[in-house]
C-alpha positions in Angstrom: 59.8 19.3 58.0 60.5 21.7 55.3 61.5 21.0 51.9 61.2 22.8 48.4 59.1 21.9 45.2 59.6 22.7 41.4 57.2 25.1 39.6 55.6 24.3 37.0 57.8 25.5 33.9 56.3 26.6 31.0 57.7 24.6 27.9 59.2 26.9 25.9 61.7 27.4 28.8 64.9 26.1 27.7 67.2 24.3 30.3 69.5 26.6 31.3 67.3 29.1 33.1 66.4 26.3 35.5 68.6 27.1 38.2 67.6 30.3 38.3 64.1 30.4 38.5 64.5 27.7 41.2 66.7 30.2 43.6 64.3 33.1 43.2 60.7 31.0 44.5 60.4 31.0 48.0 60.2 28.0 50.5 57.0 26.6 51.3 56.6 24.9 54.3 54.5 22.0 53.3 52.5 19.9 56.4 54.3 16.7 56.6 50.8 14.7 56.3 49.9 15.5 52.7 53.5 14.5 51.8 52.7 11.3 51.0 49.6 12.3 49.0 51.3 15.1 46.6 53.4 13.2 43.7 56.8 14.4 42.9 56.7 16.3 39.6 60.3 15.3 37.9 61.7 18.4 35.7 62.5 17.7 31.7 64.5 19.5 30.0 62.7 18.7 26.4 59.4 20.0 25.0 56.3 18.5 26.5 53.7 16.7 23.9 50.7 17.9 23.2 47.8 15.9 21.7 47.3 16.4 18.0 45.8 15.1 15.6 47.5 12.8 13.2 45.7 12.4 9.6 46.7 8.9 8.3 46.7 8.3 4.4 44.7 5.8 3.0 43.0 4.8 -0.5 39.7 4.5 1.0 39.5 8.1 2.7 39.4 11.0 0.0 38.3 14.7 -0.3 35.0 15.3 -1.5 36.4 17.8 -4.0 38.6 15.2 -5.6 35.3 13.0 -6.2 33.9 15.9 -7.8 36.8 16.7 -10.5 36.9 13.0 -11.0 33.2 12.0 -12.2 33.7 15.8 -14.1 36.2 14.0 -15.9 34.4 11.1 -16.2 32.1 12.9 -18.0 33.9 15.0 -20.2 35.9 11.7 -21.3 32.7 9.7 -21.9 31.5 12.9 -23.4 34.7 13.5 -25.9 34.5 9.4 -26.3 31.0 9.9 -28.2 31.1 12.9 -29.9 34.6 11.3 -31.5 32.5 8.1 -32.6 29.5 11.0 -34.3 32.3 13.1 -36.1 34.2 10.1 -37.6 30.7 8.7 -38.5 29.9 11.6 -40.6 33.0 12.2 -42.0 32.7 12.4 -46.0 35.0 13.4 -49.0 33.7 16.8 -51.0 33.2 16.1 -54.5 35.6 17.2 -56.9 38.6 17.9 -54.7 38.1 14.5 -52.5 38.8 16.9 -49.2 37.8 15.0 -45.8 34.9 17.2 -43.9 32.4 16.8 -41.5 28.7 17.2 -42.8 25.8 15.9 -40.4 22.9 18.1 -42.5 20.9 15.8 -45.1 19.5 17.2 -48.1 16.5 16.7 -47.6 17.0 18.9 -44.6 19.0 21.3 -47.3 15.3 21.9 -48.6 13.8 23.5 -45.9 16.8 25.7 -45.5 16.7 26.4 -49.2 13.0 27.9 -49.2 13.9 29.2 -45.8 16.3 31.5 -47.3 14.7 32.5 -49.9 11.9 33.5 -48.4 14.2 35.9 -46.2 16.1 37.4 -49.3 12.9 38.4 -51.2 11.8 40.2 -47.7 15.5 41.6 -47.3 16.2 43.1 -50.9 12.5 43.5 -51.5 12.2 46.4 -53.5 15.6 46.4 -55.3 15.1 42.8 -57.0 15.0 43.5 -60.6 12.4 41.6 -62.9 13.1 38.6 -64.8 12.6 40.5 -68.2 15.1 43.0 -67.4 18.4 43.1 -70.0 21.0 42.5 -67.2 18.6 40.0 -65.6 18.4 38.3 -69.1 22.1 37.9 -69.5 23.1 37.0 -65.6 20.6 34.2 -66.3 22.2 33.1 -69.7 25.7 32.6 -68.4 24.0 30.6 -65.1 22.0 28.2 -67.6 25.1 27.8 -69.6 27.4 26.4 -66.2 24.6 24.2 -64.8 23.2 22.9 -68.1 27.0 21.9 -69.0 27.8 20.6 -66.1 24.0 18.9 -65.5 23.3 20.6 -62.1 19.7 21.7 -63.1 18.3 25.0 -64.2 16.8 28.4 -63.2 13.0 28.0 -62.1 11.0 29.6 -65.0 8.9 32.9 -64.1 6.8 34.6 -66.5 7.9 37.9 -67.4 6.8 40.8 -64.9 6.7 43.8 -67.4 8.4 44.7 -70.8 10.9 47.5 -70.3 11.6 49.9 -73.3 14.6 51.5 -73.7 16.8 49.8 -71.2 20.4 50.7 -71.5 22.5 48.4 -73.2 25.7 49.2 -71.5 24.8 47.5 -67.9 28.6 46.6 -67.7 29.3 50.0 -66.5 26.1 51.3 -65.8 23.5 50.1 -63.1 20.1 49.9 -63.9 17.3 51.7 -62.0 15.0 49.6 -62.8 13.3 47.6 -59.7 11.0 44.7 -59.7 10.8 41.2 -58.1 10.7 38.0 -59.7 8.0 35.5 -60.1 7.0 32.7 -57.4 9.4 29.5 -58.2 9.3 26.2 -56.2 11.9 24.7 -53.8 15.7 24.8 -55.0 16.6 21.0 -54.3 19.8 21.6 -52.9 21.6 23.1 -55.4 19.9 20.1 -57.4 17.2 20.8 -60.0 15.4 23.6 -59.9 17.6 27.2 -58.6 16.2 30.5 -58.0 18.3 33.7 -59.4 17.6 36.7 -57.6 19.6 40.1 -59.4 19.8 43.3 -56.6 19.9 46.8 -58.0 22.9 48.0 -55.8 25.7 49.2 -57.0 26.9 49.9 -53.6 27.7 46.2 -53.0 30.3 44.7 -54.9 29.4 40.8 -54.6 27.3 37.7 -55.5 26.2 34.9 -53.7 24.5 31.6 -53.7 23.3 29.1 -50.8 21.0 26.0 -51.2 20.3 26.7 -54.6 19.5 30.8 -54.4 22.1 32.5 -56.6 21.7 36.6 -56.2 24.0 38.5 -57.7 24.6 42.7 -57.0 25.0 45.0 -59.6 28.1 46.6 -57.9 29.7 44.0 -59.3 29.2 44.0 -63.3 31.8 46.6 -63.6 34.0 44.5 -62.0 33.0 41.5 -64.1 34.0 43.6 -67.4 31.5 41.0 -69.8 30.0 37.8 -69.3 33.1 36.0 -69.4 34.2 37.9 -65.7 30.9 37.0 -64.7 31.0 33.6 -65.6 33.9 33.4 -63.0 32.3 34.8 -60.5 29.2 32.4 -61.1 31.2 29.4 -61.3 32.8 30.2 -57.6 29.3 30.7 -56.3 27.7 27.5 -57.9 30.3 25.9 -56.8 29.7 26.7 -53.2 26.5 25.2 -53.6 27.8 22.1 -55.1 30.3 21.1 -52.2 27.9 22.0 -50.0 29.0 24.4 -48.3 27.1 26.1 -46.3 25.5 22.8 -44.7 29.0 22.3 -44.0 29.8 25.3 -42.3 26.3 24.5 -39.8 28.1 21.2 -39.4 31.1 22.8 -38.3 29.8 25.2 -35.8 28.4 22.3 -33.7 32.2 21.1 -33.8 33.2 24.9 -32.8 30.8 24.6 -29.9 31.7 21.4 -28.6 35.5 22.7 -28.5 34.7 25.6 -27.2 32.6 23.6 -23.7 35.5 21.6 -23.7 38.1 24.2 -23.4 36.1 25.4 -20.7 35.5 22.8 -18.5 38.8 21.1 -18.3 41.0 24.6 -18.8 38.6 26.9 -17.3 39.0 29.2 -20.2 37.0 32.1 -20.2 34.4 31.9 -23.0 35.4 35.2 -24.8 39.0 33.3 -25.0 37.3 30.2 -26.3 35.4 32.2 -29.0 38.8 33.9 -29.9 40.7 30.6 -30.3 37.5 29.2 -31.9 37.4 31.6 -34.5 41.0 32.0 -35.6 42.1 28.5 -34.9 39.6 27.2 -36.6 36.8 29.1 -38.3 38.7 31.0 -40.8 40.8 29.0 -41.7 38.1 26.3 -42.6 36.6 29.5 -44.5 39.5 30.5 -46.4 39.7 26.4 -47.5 36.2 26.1 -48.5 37.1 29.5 -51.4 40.1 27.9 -52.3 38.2 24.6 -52.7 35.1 26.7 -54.7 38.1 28.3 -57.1 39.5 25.0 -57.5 35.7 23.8 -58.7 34.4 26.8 -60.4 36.9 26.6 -62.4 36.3 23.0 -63.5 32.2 24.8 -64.0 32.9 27.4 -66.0 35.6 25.7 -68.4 33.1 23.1 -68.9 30.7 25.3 -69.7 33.2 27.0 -72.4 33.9 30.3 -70.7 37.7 31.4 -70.9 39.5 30.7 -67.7 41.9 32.8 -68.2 38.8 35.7 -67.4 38.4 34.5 -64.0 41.8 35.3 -63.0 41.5 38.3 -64.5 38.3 39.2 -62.9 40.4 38.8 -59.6 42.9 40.9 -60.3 40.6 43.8 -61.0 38.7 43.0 -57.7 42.2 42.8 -55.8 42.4 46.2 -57.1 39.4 47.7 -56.0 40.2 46.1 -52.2 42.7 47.7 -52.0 41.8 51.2 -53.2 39.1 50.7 -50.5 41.3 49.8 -47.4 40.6 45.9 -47.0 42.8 44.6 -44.2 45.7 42.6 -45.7 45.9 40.4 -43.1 45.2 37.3 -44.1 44.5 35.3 -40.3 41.8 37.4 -40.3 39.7 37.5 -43.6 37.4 35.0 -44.6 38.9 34.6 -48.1 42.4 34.1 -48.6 44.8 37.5 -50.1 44.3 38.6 -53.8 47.4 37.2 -54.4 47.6 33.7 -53.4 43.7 33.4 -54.6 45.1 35.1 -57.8 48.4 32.6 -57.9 46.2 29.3 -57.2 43.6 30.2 -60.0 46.6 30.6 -62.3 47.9 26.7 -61.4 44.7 25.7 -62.2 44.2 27.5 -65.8 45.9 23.9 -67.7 43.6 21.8 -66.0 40.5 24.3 -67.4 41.9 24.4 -70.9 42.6 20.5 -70.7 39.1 19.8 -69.7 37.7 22.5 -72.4 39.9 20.6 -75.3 38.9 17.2 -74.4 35.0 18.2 -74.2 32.9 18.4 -77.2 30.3 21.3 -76.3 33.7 23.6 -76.4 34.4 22.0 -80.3 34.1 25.9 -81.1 35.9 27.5 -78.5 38.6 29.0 -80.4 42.2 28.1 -79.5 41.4 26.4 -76.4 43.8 23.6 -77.6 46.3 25.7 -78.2 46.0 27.7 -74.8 46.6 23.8 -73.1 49.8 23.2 -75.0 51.1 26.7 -74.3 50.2 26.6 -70.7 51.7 22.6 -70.2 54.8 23.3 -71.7 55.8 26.2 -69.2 
């Protein structure tokens, strides 16, 4: 008996070449014993099913990188949680100007830092430090007793004279002294409490002053800038004040702050840490800089018109610096300095000068100061 059997199609065959394929295989003569045994395969004209396998979705089953980015944020939450508690915990108001900052550094641990840094500017301008008997030494440390005596912050720490000097020039507003030295051994500066060291560097190259946990050096590039002692009284009473709203434990505070942002940004953004630094420092860093000089105008100020200096000089004083900036190619962008431009310091000195004459009229150390009442009235009436 002879009959004829299906191949086996592929599946991607479609139906309509069935006919076909089944005319072109030859007959097979089949023994009629083994009929019985061989099933009949039945043709389908749809694709066979393959086994595959079939992921179900459930809470329970999860990837093992999801686990990983969840206890990350876990951490980074619980992380953020108590760093938030520390920085509102040591959130105080500066003195004077009632700003909200974050300061973790204790005086007492000021101290340390104080001697610490003095120690390192007597080995860094060691050589150039003029003696305490020096004439522009003499008269740098008149107008400094006269702003922290007013304003009872302390005095200078008292060092005997080094050496006599004959014939010193008298004009040291215009001329820098050649004269080098260094000053006597003082104890600790408390903070920019009791007791402050004054450090005066022979170089005219270096237009500036300075003052940190109670060490107050001042350049001699900067007399001629100063004019007379009133100019230098305002760029004293900026300095001192510094050291009063502490700023420089402030800024250490701050770069913890700077940090922890920075670690944030790149575990949860994946920033790159250059980035970070970038963001860090514009973002953040100056600008807190360029608030701490306004804030150090706004009480230097308040120092030096307590302690009966005009001022009117201070502004002054910045307007001749302003000058030499820019005759020396200082950048004018503002974003990117870490004092603000000549003319908004020069503008917000200017809104405080009533305030300063107020304070000078209503104080009785500044019963001589001539006119000062009449500088308030002029200056309130405008």
């Amino acid at each position: 008996m002879w009959t004829t059997t299906a191949p086996i199609l592929r599946a991607s065959c479609s139906a309509r070449y069935l006919p076909v394929l089944a005319r072109n295989y030859p007959r097979v003569r089949l023994p009629t014993s083994n009929l019985r045994s061989v099933p009949l395969r039945q043709l389908s004209t749809s694709s066979p099913r393959h086994a595959q396998y079939t992921r179900f979705s459930s809470e329970n089953q999860r990837h093992p990188s999801g686990d990983v980015i969840d206890n990350r944020m876990k951490i980074v939450i619980a992380v953020a949680a108590l760093g938030g508690t520390y920085y509102v915990v040591h959130l105080e108001q500066v003195p004077g100007t009632g700003r909200w900052r974050f300061m973790d550094i204790s005086p007492k641990y000021e101290t340390n830092l104080a001697q610490a840094a003095y120690n390192e500017l007597l080995a860094e301008f060691r050589g150039k430090i003029l003696p305490s008997d020096h004439p522009v030494t003499r008269h740098v440390q008149r107008v400094v007793n006269r702003i922290l005596e007013s304003s009872d912050l302390g005095h200078l720490s008292s060092s005997e004279p080094s050496r006599s000097l004959v014939g010193a020039p008298d004009d040291f507003w215009s001329e820098d002294p050649f004269t080098t030295g260094r000053p006597g051994e003082s104890s600790t500066p408390e903070s920019g409490g009791k007791e402050w060291n004054l450090l005066v560097v022979n170089d005219p190259s270096i237009v500036n002053a300075m003052a940190t946990f109670g060490n107050i050096v001042v350049f001699t590039g900067i007399l001629p800038i100063c004019k007379d002692e009133q100019g230098l009284a305002g760029v004293l009473g900026h300095e001192i004040a510094h050291v009063v709203a502490r700023h420089a434990s402030e800024r250490y505070s701050s770069s913890k702050v700077f940090l922890a942002l920075a670690v944030l940004l790149q575990t949860v953004f994946g920033f790159d840490f250059g980035i970070t630094n970038l963001i860090s420092t514009l973002l953040l860093e100056l600008p807190n800089s360029r608030t701490q000089e306004y804030e150090a105008d706004t009480i230097g100020m308040q120092l030096t018109a307590k302690a009966c200096f005009d001022p009117q000089a201070a502004v002054e004083m910045h307007a001749r610096l302003a000058q030499y900036e820019k005759a020396h190619g200082a950048t004018s962008l503002e974003f990117l300095r870490t004092h603000p431009g000549a003319e908004r310091r020069i503008k917000h000195l200017e809104e405080l000068i009533p305030e300063a004459y107020s304070i000078q009229a209503s104080s009785p150390q500044c019963a001589g100061t001539q006119d000062s009442l009449n500088r308030f009235r002029e200056f309130a009436l405008r």
